[in-house]
C-alpha positions in Angstrom: -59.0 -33.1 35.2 -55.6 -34.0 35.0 -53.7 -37.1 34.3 -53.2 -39.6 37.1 -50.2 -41.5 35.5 -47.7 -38.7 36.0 -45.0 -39.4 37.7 -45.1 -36.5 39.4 -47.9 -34.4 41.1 -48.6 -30.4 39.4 -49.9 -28.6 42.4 -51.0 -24.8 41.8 -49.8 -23.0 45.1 -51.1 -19.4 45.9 -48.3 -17.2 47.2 -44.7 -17.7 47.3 -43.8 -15.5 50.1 -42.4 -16.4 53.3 -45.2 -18.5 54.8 -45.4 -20.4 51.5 -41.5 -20.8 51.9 -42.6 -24.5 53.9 -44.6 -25.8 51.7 -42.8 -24.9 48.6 -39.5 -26.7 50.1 -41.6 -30.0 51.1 -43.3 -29.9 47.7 -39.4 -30.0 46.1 -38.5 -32.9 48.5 -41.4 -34.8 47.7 -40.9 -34.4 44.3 -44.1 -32.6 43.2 -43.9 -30.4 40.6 -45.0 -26.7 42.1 -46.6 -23.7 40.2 -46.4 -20.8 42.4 -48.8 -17.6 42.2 -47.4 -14.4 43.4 -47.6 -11.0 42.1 -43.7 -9.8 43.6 -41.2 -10.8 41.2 -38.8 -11.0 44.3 -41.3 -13.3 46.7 -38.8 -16.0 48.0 -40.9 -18.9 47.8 -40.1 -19.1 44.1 -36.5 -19.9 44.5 -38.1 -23.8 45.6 -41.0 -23.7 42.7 -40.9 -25.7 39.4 -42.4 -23.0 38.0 -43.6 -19.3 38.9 -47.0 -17.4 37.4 -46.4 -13.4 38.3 -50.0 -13.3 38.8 -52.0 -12.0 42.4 -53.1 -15.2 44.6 -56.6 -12.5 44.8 -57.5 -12.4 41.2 -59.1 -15.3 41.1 -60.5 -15.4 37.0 -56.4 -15.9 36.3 -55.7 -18.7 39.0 -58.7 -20.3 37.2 -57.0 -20.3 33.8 -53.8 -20.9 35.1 -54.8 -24.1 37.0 -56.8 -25.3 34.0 -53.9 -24.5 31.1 -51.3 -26.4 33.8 -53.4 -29.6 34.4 -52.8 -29.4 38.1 -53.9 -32.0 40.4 -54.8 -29.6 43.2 -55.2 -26.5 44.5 -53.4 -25.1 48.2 -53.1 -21.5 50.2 -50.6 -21.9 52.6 -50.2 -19.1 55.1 -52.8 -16.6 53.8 -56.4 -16.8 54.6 -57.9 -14.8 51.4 -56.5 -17.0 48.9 -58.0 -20.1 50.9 -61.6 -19.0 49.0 -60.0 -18.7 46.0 -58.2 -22.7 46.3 -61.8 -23.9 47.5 -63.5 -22.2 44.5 -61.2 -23.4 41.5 -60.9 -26.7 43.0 -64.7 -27.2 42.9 -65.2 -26.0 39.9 -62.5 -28.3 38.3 -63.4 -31.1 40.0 -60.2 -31.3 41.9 -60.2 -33.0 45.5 -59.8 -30.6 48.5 -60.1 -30.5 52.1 -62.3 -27.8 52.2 -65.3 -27.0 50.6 -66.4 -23.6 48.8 -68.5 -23.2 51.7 -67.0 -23.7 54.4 -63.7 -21.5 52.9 -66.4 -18.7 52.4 -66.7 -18.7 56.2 -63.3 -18.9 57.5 -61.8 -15.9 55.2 -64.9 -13.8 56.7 -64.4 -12.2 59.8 -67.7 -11.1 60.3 -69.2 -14.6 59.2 -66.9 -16.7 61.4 -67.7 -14.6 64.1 -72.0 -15.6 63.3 -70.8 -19.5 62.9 -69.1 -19.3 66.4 -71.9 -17.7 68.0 -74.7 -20.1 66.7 -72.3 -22.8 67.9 -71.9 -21.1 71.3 -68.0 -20.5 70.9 -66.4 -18.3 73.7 -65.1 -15.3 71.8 -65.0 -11.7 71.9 -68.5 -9.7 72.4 -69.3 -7.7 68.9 -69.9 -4.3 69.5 -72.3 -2.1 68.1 -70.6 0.8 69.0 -66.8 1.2 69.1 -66.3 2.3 72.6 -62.4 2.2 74.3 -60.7 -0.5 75.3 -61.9 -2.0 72.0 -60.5 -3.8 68.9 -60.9 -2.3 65.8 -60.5 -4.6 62.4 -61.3 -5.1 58.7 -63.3 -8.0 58.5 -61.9 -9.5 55.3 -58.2 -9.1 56.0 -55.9 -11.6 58.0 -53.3 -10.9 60.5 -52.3 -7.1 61.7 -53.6 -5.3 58.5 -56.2 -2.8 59.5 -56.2 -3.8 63.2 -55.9 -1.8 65.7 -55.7 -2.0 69.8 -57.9 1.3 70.9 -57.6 2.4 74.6 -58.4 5.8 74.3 -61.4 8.2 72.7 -59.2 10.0 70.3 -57.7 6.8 68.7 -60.7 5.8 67.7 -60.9 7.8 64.1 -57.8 6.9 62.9 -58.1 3.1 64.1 -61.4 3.1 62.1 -59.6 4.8 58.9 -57.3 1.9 58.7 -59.4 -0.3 59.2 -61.8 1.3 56.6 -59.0 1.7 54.3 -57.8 -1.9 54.8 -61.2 -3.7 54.0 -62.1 -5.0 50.5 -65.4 -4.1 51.0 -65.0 -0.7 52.7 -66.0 -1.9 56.2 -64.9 -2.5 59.7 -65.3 -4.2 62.5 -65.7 -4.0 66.7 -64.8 -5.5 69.3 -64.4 -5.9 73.0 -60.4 -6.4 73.8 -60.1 -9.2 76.0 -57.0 -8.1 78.4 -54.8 -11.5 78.7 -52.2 -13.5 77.1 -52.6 -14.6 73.0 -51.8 -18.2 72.4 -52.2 -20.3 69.5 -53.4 -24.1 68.4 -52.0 -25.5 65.7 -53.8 -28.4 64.7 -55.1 -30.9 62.1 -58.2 -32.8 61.2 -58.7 -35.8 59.2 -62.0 -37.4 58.7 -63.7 -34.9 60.9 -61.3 -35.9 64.2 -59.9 -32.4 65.5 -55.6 -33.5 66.4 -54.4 -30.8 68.5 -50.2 -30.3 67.4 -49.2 -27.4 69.6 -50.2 -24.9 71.9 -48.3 -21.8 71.4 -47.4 -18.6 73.2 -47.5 -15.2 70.6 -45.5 -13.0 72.1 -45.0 -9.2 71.0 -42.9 -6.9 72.2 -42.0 -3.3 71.4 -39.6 -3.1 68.8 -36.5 -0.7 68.5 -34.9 0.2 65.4 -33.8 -2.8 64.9 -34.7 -6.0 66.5 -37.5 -8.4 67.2 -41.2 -7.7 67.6 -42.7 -11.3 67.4 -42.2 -14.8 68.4 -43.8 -18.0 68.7 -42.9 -20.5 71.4 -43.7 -23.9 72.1 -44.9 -25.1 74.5 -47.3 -22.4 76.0 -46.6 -20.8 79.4 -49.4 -19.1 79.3 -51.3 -22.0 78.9 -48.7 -24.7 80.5 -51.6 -26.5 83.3 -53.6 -29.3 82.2 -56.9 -27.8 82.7 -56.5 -24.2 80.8 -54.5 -26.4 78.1 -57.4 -28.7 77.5 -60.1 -25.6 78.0 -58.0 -24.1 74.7 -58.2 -27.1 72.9 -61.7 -27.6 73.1 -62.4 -24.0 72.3 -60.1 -24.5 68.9 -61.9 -27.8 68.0 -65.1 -26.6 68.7 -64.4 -23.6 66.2 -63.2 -26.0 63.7 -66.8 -27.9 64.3 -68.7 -24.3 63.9 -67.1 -23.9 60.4 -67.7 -26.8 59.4 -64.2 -28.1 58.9 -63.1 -32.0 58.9 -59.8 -32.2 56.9 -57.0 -30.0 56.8 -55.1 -28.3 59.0 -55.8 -25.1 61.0 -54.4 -22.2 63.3 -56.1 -20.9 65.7 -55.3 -17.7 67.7 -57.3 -17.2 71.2 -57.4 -15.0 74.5 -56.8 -16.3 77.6 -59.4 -13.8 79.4 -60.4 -13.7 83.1 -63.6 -16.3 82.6 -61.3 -18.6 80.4 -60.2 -18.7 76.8 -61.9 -16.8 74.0 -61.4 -17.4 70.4 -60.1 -14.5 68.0 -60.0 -16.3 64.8 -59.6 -19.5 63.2 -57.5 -20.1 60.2 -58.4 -23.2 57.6 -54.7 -23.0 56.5 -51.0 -23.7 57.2 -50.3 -20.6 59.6 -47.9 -17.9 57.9 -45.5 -17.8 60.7 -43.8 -20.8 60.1 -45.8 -22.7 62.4 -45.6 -26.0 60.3 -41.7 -25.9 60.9 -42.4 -25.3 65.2 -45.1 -27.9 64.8 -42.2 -30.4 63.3 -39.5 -29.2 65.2 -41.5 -29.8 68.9 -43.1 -32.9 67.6 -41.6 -34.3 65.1 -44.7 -34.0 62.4 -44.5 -33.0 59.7 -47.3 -30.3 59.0 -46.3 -29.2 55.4 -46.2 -33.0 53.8 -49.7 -33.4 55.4 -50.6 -29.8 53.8 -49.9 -31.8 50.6 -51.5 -34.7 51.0 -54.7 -32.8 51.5 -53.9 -30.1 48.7 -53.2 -33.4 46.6 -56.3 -36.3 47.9 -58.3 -34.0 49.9 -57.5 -35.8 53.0 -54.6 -37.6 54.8 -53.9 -39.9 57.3 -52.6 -38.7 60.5 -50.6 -40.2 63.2 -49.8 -37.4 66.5 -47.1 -38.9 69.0 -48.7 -39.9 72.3 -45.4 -38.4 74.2 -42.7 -36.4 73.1 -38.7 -37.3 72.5 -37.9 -33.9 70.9 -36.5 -30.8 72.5 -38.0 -28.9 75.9 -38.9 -26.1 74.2 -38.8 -24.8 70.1 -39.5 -21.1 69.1 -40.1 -18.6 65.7 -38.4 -15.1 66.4 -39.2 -12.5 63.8 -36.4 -9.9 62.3 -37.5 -6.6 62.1 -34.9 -4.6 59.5 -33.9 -0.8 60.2 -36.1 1.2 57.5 -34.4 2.0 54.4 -32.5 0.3 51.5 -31.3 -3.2 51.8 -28.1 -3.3 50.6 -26.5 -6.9 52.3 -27.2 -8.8 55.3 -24.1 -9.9 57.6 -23.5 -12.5 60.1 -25.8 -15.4 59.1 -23.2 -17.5 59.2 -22.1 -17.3 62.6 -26.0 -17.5 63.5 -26.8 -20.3 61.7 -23.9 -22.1 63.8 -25.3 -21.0 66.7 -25.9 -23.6 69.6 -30.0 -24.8 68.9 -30.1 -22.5 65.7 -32.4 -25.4 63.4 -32.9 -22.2 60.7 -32.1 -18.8 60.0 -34.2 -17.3 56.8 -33.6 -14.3 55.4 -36.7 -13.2 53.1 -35.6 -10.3 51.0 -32.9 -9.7 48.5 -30.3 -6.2 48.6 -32.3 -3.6 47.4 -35.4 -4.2 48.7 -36.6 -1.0 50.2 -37.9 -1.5 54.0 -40.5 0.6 55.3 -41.3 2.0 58.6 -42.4 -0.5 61.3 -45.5 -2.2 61.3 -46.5 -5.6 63.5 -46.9 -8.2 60.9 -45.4 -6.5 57.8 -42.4 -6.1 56.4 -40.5 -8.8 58.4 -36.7 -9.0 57.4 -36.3 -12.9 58.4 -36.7 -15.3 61.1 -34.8 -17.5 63.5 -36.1 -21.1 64.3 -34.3 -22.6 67.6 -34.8 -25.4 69.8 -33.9 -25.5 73.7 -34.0 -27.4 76.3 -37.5 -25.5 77.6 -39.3 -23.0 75.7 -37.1 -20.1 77.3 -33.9 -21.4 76.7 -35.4 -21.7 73.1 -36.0 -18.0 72.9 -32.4 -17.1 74.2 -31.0 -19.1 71.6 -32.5 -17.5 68.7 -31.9 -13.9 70.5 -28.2 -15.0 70.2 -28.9 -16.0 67.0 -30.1 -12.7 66.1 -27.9 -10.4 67.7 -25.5 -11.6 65.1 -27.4 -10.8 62.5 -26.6 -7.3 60.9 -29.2 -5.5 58.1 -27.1 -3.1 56.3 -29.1 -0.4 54.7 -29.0 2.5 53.5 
């Protein structure tokens, strides 16, 4: 559809929050020319577009128009799984190379679909319930991430775990399952002519937060997972997910269990994953995940080199600032932790005024710290230090 003698590439990105935040910024230093979707006038993603559309990365008749009114030469959802449908969809029908296809996307943004691919395919994962009985997981199946989920030990959490779940769905449903009790790690990989190239294994670790502090990080490389055999056991449970989904090119993020009889796989996502993991992937290997999101968004596939041995740090990490609730009205100290010893990034996604809500895993994050150590721990207390000098000032 559009016009390959541009000098520069239009590419129609969906969301310009802070997992699109990557891409957007390799897009501007590649010099492709980025439209980016979003409905919130404030999303910080825009601040590295060529051009922004207020429009919801969901309502899928508009991206449609928009792509076809802009000429674009491709189609990406970076960081968000429901939007990945959408990409796949308007891609097709324009006739727009992408990594992957409308059916395949259909699969991958469906809870409750994955989960039949992976057990046709005879992936480990969690047993399906047909009754939600404690300990259990309780989940909407059509929603990424922490909306609508809920870890349910006892009788009398059930009800409410199954309202917000209910109330979460699109389509008014909910899932359950069996909680695997163990540690949650991660694979970042990519594939490229139907070879699965494993990038990182992460550790996702959660905490409980205060009123003010951090409730999530990643870290590279994987404790949990650190000896060669449970490290290649993951691995071959992520590609083997990516096979079950039918998924050749592009990259992916996988989330998994490490249960007592080995690893189980929670979900796979056919995306860039939203927690920066793009920037870990580069800063522990030295790839770098968000140009290769572009070449696939752009040619539908890419070639991919993965170093045999790493010359990078020990250890790299994500941590995840969680504001006080209430107004913002400035943010202090980001200087000081941006000089910080290891500090590679300190991002900071809202602007003063932005109102801050109570708590939630997953939602409402103020920022992030990205630090490199000399092993994944020292990693961790380098962007702690990094934090602590960070001050939210609301009101």
């Amino acid at each position: 559809m559009a016009s390959g003698s541009r000098a520069r590439p239009r590419l129609l990105v969906l969301g310009a929050g802070p997992a699109q935040v990557g891409l957007l910024r390799a897009g501007r230093e590649r010099g492709v020319f980025t439209i980016a979707v979003d409905r919130d006038p404030g999303a910080p993603g825009f601040a590295y577009a060529d051009k922004r559309a207020l429009v919801s990365t969901e309502d899928e008749p508009a991206v449609d128009r928009l792509a076809r009114a802009e000429e674009v030469d491709g189609v990406v959802s970076p960081g968000a799984d429901w939007p990945v449908a959408v990409a796949a969809r308007v891609a097709d029908r324009l006739g727009l190379p992408h990594p992957i296809s409308p059916a395949t996307a259909a699969l991958v943004t469906s809870k409750g679909r994955q989960r039949e691919a992976l057990a046709a395919a005879g992936v480990p994962q969690p047993r399906l319930l047909d009754e939600p009985v404690p300990p259990c997981v309780i989940k909407a199946p059509d929603r990424q991430g922490q909306r609508g989920l809920a870890i349910v030990r006892e009788e009398e959490e059930l009800p409410a775990a199954i309202e917000a779940a209910l109330d979460a769905s699109r389509g008014g449903s909910f899932l359950a399952e069996e909680l695997v009790e163990g540690p949650e790690v991660t694979v970042v990989a990519v594939s490229s002519g139907g070879e699965f190239h494993p990038l990182t294994v992460n550790d996702r670790l959660t905490a409980e937060p205060p009123a003010f502090g951090v409730a999530l990080a990643h870290a590279w490389p994987s404790t949990a997972a650190c000896d060669p055999e449970t490290q290649a056991a993951v691995v071959a449970a992520a590609r083997a997910a990516a096979e079950a989904v039918g998924l050749a090119e592009g990259p992916t993020y996988t989330q998994l269990r490490l249960g007592a009889d080995g690893p189980r796989v929670i979900e796979l996502a056919a995306r860039l994953g939203g927690g920066h993991d793009a920037e870990l992937v580069e800063l522990a290997t030295g790839v770098r995940l968000n140009d290769l999101a572009l070449d696939f968004a752009l040619a539908g596939t890419a070639s991919v080199s993965v170093p045999q041995s790493s010359t990078g740090p020990g250890g790299a990490c994500v941590l995840f600032l969680v504001p006080p609730e209430g107004v913002l009205r400035a943010v202090e100290g980001l200087e000081e932790a941006r000089s910080a010893d290891g500090v590679a990034d300190v991002r900071i996604y809202r602007k003063p005024g932005h109102r801050f809500g109570p708590f939630r895993v997953g939602a409402d994050r103020a920022g992030a710290v990205l630090a490199t150590g000399s092993s994944r721990d020292d990693a961790l207390e380098r962007a702690r230090r990094a934090a602590a000098a960070i001050r939210f000032v609301v009101e």
